[in-house]
N, C-alpha and C positions, 0 to 999 in steps of 0.2 A: 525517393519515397516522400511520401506527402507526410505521414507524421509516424511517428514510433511510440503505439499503442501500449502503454508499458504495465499498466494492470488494470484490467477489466475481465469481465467472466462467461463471455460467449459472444459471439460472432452470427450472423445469419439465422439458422436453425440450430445451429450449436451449443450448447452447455459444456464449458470447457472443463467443467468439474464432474461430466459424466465420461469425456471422450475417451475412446479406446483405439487401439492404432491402426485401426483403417480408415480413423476420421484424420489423420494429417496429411494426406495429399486432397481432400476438397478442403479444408480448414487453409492449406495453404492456397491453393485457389483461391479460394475467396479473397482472402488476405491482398495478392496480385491483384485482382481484377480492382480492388480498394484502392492499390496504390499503398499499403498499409505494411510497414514491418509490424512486430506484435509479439507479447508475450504472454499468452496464455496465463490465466490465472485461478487458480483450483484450490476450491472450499475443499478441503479431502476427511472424508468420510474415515473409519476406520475398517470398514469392509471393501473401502473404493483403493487401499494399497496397496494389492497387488496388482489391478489394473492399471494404477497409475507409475507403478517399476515398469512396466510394459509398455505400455506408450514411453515414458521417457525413454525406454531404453532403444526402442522404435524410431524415437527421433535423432539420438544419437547418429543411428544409423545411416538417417535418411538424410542428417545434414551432412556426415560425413561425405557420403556421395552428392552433394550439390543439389539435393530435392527440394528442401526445403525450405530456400533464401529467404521469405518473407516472415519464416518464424525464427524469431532470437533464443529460443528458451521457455522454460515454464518458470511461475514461482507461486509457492501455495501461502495460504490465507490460513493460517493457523496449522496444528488442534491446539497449542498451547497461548486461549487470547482468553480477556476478561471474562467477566458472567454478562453482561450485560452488551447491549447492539442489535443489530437486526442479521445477525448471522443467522445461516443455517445451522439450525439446531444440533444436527449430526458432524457437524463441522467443528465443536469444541472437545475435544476427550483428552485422556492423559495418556501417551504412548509409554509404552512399556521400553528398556533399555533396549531391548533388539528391534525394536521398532523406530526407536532413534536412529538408530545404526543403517535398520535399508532408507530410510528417510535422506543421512547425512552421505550416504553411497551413491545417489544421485546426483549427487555433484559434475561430478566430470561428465556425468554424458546429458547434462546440459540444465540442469534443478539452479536458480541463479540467485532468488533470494526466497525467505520463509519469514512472511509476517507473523509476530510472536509478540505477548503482552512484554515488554522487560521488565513490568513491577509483579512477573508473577512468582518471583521467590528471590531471593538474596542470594550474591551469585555463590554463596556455599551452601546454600540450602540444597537438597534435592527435587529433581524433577523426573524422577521414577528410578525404580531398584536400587539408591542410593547414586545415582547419575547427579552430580553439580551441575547448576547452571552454570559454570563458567566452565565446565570441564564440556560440556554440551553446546556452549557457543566454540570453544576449539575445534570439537572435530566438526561442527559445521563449517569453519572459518578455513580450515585444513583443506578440506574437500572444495574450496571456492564459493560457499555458500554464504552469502552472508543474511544480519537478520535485518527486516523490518518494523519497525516499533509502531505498535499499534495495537488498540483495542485495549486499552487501560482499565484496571480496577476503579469506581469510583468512589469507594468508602474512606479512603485516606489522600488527600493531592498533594499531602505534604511527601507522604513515603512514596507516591510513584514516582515525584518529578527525583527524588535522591535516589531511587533504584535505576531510572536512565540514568543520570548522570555516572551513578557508579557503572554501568553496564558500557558508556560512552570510556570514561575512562580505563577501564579495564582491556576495552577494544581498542583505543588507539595505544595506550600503554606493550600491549603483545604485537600486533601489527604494524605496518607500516601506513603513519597516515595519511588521508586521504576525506574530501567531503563526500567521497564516495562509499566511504568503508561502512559507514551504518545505511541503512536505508528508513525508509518511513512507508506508512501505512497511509491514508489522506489524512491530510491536515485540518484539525477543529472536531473530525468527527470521533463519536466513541472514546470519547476521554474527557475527563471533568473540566468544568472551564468555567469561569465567575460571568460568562455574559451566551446573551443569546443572537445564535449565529446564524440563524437561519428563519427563514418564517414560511412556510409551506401550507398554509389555506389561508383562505377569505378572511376567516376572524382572525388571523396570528398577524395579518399583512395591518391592519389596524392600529396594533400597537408597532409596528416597523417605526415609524419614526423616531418615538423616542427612548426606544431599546438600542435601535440602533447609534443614533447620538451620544449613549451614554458609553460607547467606546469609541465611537471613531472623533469624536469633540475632544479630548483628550491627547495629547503628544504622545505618539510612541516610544519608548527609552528604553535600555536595557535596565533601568532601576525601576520604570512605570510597571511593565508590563505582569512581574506578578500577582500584583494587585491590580491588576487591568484585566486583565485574561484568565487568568489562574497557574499556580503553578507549572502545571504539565504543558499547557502552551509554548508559556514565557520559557520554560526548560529550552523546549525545543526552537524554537525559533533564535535563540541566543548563542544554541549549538551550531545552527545551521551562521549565525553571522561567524561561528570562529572554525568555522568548515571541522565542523565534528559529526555532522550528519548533514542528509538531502532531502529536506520534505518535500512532498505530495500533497500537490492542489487540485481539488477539482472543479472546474467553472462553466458546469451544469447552471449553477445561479439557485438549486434548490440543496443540494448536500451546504452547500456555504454560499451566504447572498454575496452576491456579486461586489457590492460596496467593499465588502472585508475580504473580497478574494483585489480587488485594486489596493486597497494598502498594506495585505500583505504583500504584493509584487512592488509596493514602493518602501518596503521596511529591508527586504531583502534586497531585492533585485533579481532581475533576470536566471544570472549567472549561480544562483543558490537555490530553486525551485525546479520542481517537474512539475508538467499536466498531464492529469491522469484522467480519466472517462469513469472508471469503475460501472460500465454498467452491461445489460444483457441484451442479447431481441431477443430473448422467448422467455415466457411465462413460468419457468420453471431452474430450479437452483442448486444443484445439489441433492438433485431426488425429493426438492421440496414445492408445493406449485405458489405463484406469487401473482399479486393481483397490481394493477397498473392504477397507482391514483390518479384519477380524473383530473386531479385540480396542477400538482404538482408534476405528472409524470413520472414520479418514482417508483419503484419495484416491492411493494410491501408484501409480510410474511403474513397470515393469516390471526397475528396480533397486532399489527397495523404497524410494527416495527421497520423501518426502513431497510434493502436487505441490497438492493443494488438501485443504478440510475437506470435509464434508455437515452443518453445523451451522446450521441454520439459526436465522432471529430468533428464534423460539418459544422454540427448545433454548436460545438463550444468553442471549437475556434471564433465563430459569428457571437459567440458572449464577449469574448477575448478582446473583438475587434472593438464592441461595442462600447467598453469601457475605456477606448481610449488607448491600447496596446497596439503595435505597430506587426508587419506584417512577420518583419526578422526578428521580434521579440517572440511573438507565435511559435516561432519554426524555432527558438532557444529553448522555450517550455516544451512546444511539445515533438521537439524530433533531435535535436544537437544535445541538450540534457542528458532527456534518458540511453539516448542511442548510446553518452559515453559513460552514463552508469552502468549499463549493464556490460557494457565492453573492458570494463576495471574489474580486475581479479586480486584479492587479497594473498597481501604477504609477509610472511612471520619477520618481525625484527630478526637480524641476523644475531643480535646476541642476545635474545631470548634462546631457551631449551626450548 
């Protein structure tokens, strides 16, 4: 395989947060003729859940019999993420307990991660019918499911970066560790952050220079960076140096300029990063339709919010190369990474209950 597609949201004609299971023998198709392993990724709707137990349960099936090589899995994008991104608007809600429950049931026949805010409640608070968040990351964690962190609140950066961190150590405290055991959402985007990571029109490119300088002139440290970046950043990026988690980069060069997506890959390295696409070819997201900025090529919601890319491998491996990253650094981000995150299955300390 040429690369392993590990979260994006449509394919060809496809909208992977609409499919139902007669699209997974052309989905895989495609996929093959790409040369693409892939893992589906679904904004999921509240009325799109039982269509989505059916397909997954469809794929179960289909991989069990050898049909479907080029698809790894699915893993869905919420409902429980910030107020704030360019999501699908039907894509944020609050599941009820038994809706947890067929959600954390898809585990085994093939559901592989669920990006979720972790500053959206204290892991003893509830997240519906008196359901803990920690009691709601177990039986995800139980069923093989693990979470991705992503889509932060932005009114407090002090309490989100301490609610990962409590959620990091809560998870490697029950489990066995692993910098695979958390996963991530992309890196920089939809989470509060002290500087500006992107510039995406004519006028914003204007002041690039010296927005830009104003972080990367500066040494990176594990003491700079929360006052560099902002707490939830520096959380994360500090995690990933002590393999507590795996972020998610994407080097489109419009979600995150290209400059800050090279030294993030020189603060980490290789061996601690995935690349990830996050984007669509068709005009539509979740039952929602999105318009293609001209200037950027990003995928906006009809509030000009950013909702996915169109950057595909081709395009961004060619950013990748462009910056100076080699051909088997490429093929570490974006096929030997995720290929072994998604192939690691959590599992409970033996002397944990």
């Amino acid at each position: 395989m040429t690369a392993f597609l590990y979260h994006f949201h449509g394919l060809g004609g496809f909208d992977f947060s609409a499919m139902a299971p007669d699209d997974l023998k052309n989905v895989q198709d495609l996929a093959a003729q790409r040369d693409l392993e892939i893992l589906p990724t679904v904004y999921l709707r509240r009325e799109a859940l039982p269509r989505l137990r059916d397909t997954v349960q469809a794929f179960s099936e289909l991989s069990a019999a050898g049909d479907v090589p080029n698809i790894a899995g699915f893993a869905i994008e919420g409902p429980l993420l910030g107020p704030d991104g360019g999501i699908p608007r039907r894509g944020k809600w609050y599941p009820t307990a038994e809706e947890w429950t067929q959600l954390t049931a898809l585990g085994p026949m093939g559901l592989k991660y669920v990006v979720m805010a972790p500053d959206a409640a204290d892991l003893d608070e509830s997240v519906g019918d008196g359901l803990s968040f920690a009691e709601l990351l177990g039986r995800f964690y139980d069923n093989g499911v693990r979470i991705g962190v992503g889509h932060y609140h932005r009114d407090n950066p002090h309490r989100s970066a301490r609610r990962l961190e409590e959620v990091l150590d809560h998870l490697h405290q029950h489990y066995e560790s692993s910098p695979f055991l958390v996963l991530t959402d992309h890196l920089y985007n939809d989470m509060p952050r002290n500087f500006v990571h992107a510039w995406r029109s004519a006028a914003a490119l204007e002041r690039r220079p010296d927005e830009l300088a104003s972080v990367m002139a500066p040494r990176w440290t594990r003491d700079t960076l929360t006052d560099l970046l902002g707490p939830v950043p520096a959380a994360m990026l500090n995690a990933a140096l002590d393999d507590r988690l795996m972020p998610c980069l994407n080097f489109d060069g419009r979600h995150v300029d290209l400059a800050l997506c090279r030294r993030t890959v020189d603060y980490l390295g290789t061996d601690r990063l995935i690349a990830l696409t996050d984007h669509i070819e068709v005009d539509t997201m979740a039952g929602e339709p999105l318009t293609q900025d001209a200037h950027s090529g990003l995928r906006l919601r009809d509030d000009g919010a950013v909702a996915a890319g169109s950057s595909d491998y081709p395009t961004q491996r060619a950013n990748m190369l462009s910056i100076g990253l080699d051909d088997d650094q490429v093929q570490q981000l974006f096929y030997r990474n995720p290929k072994a995150a998604i192939e690691f299955r959590p599992t409970r300390q033996t002397s944990r209950v």
